[in-house]
N, C-alpha and C positions, 0 to 999 in steps of 0.2 A: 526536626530535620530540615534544612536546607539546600536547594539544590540547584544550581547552573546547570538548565537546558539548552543545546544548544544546534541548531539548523543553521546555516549561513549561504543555504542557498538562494539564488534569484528567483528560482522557477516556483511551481504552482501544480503541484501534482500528488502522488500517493505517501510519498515522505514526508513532505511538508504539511499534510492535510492532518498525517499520524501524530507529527511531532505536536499540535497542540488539542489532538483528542488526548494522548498521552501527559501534559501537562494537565491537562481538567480534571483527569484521574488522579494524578497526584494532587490537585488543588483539593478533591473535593475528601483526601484522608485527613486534612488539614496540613499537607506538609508544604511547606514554602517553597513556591520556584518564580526561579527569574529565568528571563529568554532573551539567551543572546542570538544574536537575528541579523541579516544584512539589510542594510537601511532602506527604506524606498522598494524593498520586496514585497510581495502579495503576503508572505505571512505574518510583514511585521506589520501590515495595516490589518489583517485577522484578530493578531495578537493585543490591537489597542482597541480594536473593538469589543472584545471581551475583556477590557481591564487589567490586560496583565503586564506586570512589572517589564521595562523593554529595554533589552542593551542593543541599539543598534552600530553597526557597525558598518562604514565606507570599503566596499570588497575592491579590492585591485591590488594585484602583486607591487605594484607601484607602492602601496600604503602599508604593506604587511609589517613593517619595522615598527611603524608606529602605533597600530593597533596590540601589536604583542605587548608594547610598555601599558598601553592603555587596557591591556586587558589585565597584566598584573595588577595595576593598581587596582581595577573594580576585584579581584579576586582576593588579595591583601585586605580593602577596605570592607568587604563584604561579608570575609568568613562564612563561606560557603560549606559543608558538610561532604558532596561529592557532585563531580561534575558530568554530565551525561551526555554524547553528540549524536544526532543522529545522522553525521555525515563525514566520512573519510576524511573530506577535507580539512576541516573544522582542527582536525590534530594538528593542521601544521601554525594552526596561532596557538591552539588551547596549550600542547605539551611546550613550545620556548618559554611561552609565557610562566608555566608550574615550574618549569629547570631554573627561571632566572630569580624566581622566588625560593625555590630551594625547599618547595611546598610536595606534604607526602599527601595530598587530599587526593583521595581518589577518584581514577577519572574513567567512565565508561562508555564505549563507544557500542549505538546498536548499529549493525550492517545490512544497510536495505535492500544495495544494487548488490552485486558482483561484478569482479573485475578480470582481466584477462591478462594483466601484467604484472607481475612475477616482480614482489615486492620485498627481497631479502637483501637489498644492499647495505651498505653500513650505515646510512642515511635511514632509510627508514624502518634501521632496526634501533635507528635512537628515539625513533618517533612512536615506533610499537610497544617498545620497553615499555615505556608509561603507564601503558594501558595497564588496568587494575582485571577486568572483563572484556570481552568482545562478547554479545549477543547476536547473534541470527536466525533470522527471522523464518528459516526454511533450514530444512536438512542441503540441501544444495549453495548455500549461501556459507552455511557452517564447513562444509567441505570448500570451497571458493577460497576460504577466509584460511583453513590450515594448508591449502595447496601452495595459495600465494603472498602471506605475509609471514614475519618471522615469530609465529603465535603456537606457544605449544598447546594441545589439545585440552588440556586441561582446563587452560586461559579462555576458551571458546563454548560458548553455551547456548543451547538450541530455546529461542523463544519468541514462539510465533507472534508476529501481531494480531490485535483482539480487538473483536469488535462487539457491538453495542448489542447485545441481544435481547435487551428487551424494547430497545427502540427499534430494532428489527425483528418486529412480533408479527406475524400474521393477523394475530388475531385481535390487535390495538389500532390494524390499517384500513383503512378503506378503499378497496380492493376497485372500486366503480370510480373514485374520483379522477384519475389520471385517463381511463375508459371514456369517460363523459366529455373532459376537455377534448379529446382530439376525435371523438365520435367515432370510438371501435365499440361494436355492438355485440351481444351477448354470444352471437355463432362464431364470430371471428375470432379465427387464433390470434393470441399477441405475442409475436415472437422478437428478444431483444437483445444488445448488447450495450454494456456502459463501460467504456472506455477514453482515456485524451486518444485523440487524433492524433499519431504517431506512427511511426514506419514499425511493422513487426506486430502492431494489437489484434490485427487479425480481421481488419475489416475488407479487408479484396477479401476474402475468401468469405467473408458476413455475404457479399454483396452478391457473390456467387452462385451460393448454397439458394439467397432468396429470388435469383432468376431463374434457377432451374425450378426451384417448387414451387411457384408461380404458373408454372407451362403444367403439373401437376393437379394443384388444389388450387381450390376456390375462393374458398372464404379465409384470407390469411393477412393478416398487417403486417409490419416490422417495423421496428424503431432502430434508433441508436442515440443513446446520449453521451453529449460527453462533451469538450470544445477543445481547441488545440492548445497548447502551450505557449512557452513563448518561441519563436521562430521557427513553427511551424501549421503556418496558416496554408502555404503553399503546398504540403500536402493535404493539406482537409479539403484545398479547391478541388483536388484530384482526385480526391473519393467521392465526392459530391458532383465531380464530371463521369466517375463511373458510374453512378447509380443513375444518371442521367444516360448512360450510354445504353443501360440493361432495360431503360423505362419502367425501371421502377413505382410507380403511381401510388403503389400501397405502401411504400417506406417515409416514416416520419423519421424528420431529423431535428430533435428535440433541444438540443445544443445542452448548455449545465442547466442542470438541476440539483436544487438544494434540497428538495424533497423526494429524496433518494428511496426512501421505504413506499412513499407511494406509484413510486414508477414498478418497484421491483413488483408491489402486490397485484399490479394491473397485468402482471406477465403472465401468459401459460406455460413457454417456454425461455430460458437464460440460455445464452450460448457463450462462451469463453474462449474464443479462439485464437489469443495471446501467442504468438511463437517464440516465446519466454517469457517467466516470470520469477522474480525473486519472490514473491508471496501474492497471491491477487485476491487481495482487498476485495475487490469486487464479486467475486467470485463467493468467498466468505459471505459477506451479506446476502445476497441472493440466496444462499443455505440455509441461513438462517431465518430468512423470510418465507422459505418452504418451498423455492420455485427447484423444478425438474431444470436439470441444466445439460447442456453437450459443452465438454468440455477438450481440449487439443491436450494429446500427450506428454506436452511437455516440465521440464523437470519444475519445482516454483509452486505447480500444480495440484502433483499429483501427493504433496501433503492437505492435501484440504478435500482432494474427490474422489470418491474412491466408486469404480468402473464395475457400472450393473447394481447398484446399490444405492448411490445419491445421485449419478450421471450417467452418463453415456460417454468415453472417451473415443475422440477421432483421433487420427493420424495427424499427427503435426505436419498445418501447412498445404495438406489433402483437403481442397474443398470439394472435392469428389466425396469423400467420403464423410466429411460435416455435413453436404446435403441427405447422403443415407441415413447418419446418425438422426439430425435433424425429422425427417419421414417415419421413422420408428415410435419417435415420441408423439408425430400431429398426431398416429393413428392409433397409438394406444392409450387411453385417459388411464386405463389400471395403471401403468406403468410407469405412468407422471405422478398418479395416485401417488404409489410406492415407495418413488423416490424422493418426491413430496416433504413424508415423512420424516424420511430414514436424512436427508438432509439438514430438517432443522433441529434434531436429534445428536448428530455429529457436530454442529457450529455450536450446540451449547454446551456439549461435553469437551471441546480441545479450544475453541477459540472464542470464547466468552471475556470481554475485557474486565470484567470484575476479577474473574479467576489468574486472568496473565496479569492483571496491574498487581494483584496480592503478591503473585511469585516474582515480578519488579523489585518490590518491596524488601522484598525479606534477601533478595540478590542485592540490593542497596547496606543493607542491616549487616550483612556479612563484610561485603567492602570497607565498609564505616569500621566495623567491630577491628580488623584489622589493618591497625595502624603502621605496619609495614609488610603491606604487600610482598610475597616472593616473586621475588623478580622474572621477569620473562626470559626463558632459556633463546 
């Protein structure tokens, strides 16, 4: 099997990070993939550092003519098996390019974000037709996907992104290393978030929750990892003049980290307070690493936590009420205990990337097997 991956985004965030865990997955069943990529982005300099095969591509509406020819041709000369996007966008070179070759290879798009514009014109039901699959990655994303494009249900298929769960072990991490570097000591709770710096991830109300329980408790750190994007540095100053305004003392701000399982193991408590999500990555991993979490209500969510059982859910948006959620858990270890648990229990029974790359697979095998797709109503 062969296969065109393909990302074409600029940026550097939870899409882009999946798109080539998602290739490594497929590398390592031995199935062939190439990655087409926009040039001079963070992913396509990821993607040559781990060796892999790279179409890059020059992004600008300016240039679209001529990457469409240029993408027939790598697709003519390459004989590819099926092609995969993990970006809306990506359709509008991948499908002229398959219509001008007059190529039935099948083409499947996973859907990350969600969108809010109402995609049923005649245009991009030329553009939808193509698609062989639509994947989504959340029940809310699946409903996104049949409210706002011209995709009969059928064509639409619910599958979550998956993560690493044995590289997100508890019990393969060393729980003191990330402890030791920044000198939080065995009394001290470690309470954290990992997020890009973006408007909506939920750090006002992060920042909130830890000046009120601060004027409470004692012995309490807080972290947040994460770094901004691209064009949005201007808000991370602005979170980092908040937590200067709250005098914050005990918040570390950790910026990226590649060693993501040892931040998570160093946590007593995860808080998620996203005020949407198409799926949160992060959230998952932390499950799976067995940290107690308070998580915000909303939709993206609430497939992966489930309230009194693996989390705590607050009100979305309510750092009134992330601060009580947050208090419930400093003072009860049973209940961290508990959910402890019952979390990395849940990440390895629904969101285990061995288990979702398999059902990739055989969603691939199906595609493949038929050679003329039914058309999209």
């Amino acid at each position: 099997m062969k296969i065109l991956y393909s990302c074409l985004s600029k940026s550097w965030g939870g899409m882009e990070m999946y798109t080539l865990t998602a290739v490594r997955q497929l590398l390592k069943r031995n199935i062939t993939v190439e990655l087409l990529c926009a040039e001079e982005s963070r992913i396509h300099i990821e993607a040559n550092n781990f060796g892999l095969i790279v179409h890059p591509l020059k992004i600008s509406w300016l240039s679209n003519a001529s990457n469409v020819l240029r993408l027939a041709s790598l697709i003519r000369r390459s004989k590819y098996n099926l092609i995969h996007t993990q970006a809306s966008f990506d359709l509008w070179l991948l499908v002229p390019a398959l219509k001008l070759l007059q190529s039935n290879i099948p083409l499947m798009l996973t859907k990350q974000v969600g969108s809010f514009i109402i995609k049923k014109d005649i245009l991009h039901k030329w553009i939808y037709t193509r698609l062989t699959y639509a994947l989504a990655i959340s029940t809310t994303i699946k409903k996104n996907l049949i409210d706002t494009c011209p995709l009969p249900e059928k064509k639409v298929l619910l599958l979550h992104n998956g993560i690493d769960t044995n590289r997100f072990n508890p019990e393969k991490v060393d729980a003191q290393k990330i402890r030791n570097e920044f000198m939080i000591t065995e009394q001290e709770i470690l309470i954290g978030m990992m997020a890009r710096f973006s408007p909506g991830k939920g750090h006002e109300e992060f920042l909130y929750a830890a000046s009120e329980l601060n004027k409470k408790y004692q012995s309490l750190k807080f972290i947040i990892v994460g770094e901004p994007s691209r064009g949005e540095n201007s808000y991370a100053e602005s979170i980092k003049k908040q937590a200067s305004d709250y005098q914050l003392n005990n918040l570390i701000f950790a910026g990226f980290r590649s060693d993501t399982p040892d931040v998570l193991a160093a946590l007593d408590i995860f808080v998620f307070p996203s005020h949407a999500e198409a799926f949160g990555i992060a959230l998952a991993e932390a499950m799976a690493m067995g940290k107690p979490s308070i998580c915000s209500n909303a939709e993206g969510i609430l497939d992966i936590a489930i309230d009194k059982e693996t989390s705590l859910l607050f009100e979305n948006k309510n750092a009134q009420d992330l601060t009580k959620k947050i208090s419930r858990l400093i003072e009860s270890l049973d209940l961290r205990q508990s959910f402890s648990i019952m979390a990395r229990k849940r990440a390895i029974e629904y969101f285990d990337l061995e288990k979702l790359t398999d059902k990739v697979v055989e969603i691939y095998k199906k595609a493949i097997g038929n050679t003329n797709p039914v058309p999209l109503e």
